[in-house]
C-alpha beads as a LAMMPS data file, in Angstrom:
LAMMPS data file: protein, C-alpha beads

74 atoms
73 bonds

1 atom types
1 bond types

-500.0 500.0 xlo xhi
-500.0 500.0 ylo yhi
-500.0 500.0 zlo zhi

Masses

1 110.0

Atoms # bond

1 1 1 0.000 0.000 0.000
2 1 1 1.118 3.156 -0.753
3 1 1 -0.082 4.820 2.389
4 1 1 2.059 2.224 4.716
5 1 1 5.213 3.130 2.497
6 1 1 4.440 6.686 2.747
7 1 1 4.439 6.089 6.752
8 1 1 7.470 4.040 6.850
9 1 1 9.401 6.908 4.680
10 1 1 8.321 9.626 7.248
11 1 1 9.628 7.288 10.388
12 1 1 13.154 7.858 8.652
13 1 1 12.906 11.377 8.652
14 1 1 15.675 13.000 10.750
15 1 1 14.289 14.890 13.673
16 1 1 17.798 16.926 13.875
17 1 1 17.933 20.624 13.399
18 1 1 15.162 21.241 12.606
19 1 1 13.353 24.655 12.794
20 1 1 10.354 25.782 14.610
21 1 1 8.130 25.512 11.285
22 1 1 9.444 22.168 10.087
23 1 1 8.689 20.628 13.122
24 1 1 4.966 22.022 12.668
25 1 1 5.044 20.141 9.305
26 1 1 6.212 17.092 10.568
27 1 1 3.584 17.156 13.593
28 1 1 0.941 18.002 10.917
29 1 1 1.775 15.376 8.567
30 1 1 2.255 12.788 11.022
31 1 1 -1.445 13.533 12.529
32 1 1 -2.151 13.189 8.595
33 1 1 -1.192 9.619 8.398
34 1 1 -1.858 8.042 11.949
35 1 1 -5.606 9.360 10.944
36 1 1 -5.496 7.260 7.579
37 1 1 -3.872 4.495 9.046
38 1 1 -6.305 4.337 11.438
39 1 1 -8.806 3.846 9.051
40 1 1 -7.069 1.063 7.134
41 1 1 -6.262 -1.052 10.485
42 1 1 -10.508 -0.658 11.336
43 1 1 -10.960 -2.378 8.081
44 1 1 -8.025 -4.852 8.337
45 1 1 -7.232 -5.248 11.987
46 1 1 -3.401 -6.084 10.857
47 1 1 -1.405 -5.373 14.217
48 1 1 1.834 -4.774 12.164
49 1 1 -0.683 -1.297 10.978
50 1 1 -1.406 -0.656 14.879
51 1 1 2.598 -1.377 15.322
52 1 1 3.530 1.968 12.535
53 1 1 0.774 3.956 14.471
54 1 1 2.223 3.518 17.853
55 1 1 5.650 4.648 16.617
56 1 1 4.183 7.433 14.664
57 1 1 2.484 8.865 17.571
58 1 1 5.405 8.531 20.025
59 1 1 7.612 10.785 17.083
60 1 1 5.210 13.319 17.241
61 1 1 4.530 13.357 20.825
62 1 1 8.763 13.937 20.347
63 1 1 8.317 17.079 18.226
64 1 1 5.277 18.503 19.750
65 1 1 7.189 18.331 23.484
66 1 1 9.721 20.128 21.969
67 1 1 7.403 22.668 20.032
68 1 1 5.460 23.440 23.296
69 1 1 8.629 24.120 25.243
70 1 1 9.605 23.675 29.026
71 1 1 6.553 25.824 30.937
72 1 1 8.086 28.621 32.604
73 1 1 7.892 29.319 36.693
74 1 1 6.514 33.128 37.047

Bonds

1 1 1 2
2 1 2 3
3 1 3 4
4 1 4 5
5 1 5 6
6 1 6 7
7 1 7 8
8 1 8 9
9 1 9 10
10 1 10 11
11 1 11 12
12 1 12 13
13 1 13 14
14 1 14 15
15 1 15 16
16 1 16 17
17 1 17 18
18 1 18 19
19 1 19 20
20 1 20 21
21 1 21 22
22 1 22 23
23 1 23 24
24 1 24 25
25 1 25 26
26 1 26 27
27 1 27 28
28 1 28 29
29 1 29 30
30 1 30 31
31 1 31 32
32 1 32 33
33 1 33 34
34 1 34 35
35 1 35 36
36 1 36 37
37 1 37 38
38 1 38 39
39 1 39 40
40 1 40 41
41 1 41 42
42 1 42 43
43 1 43 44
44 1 44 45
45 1 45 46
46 1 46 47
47 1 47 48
48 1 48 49
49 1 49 50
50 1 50 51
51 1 51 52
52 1 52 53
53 1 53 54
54 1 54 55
55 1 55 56
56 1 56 57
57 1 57 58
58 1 58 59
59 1 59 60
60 1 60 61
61 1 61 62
62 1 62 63
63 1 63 64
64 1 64 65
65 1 65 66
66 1 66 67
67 1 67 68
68 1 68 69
69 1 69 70
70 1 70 71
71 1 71 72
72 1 72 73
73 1 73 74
C-alpha cells in the first residue's frame, strides 16, 4: 500500500535541526497519516498497521514536546 510506504518513509525522517516551522510540518503530517492508518487497520485489523501507528504517535509526541517548550515558573 502506498499509504504504509508513505508512513514508513516519514519514520526515517531525521528529527535533527530542525526549525520551529518544520517541526509544525512534521507534527501536521504525522497527525495526517496516523488518521489514515487508522482507518485502514478498522478495516483490516493487521497489528503490524497498529505497530507503525504507535511509533508514529510517540515521534510526534517527540516534536510537539519540543514545540510546546519547558513551561516557565513566574
Amino acid at each position: 500500500m502506498e499509504l504504509i510506504e508513505r508512513a514508513l518513509e516519514f519514520e526515517k525522517t531525521s528529527l535533527k535541526s530542525l526549525s520551529t516551522s518544520d517541526r509544525v510540518k512534521i507534527s501536521r503530517e504525522a497527525k495526517s497519516l496516523i488518521l489514515s492508518l487508522n482507518e485502514v487497520y478498522k478495516e483490516e485489523k493487521d497489528e503490524e498497521i497498529m505497530e507503525l501507528m504507535k511509533r508514529l504517535t510517540a515521534l510526534k509526541r517527540k516534536v510537539e514536546k519540543r514545540l510546546k517548550g519547558r513551561p516557565t515558573s513566574s
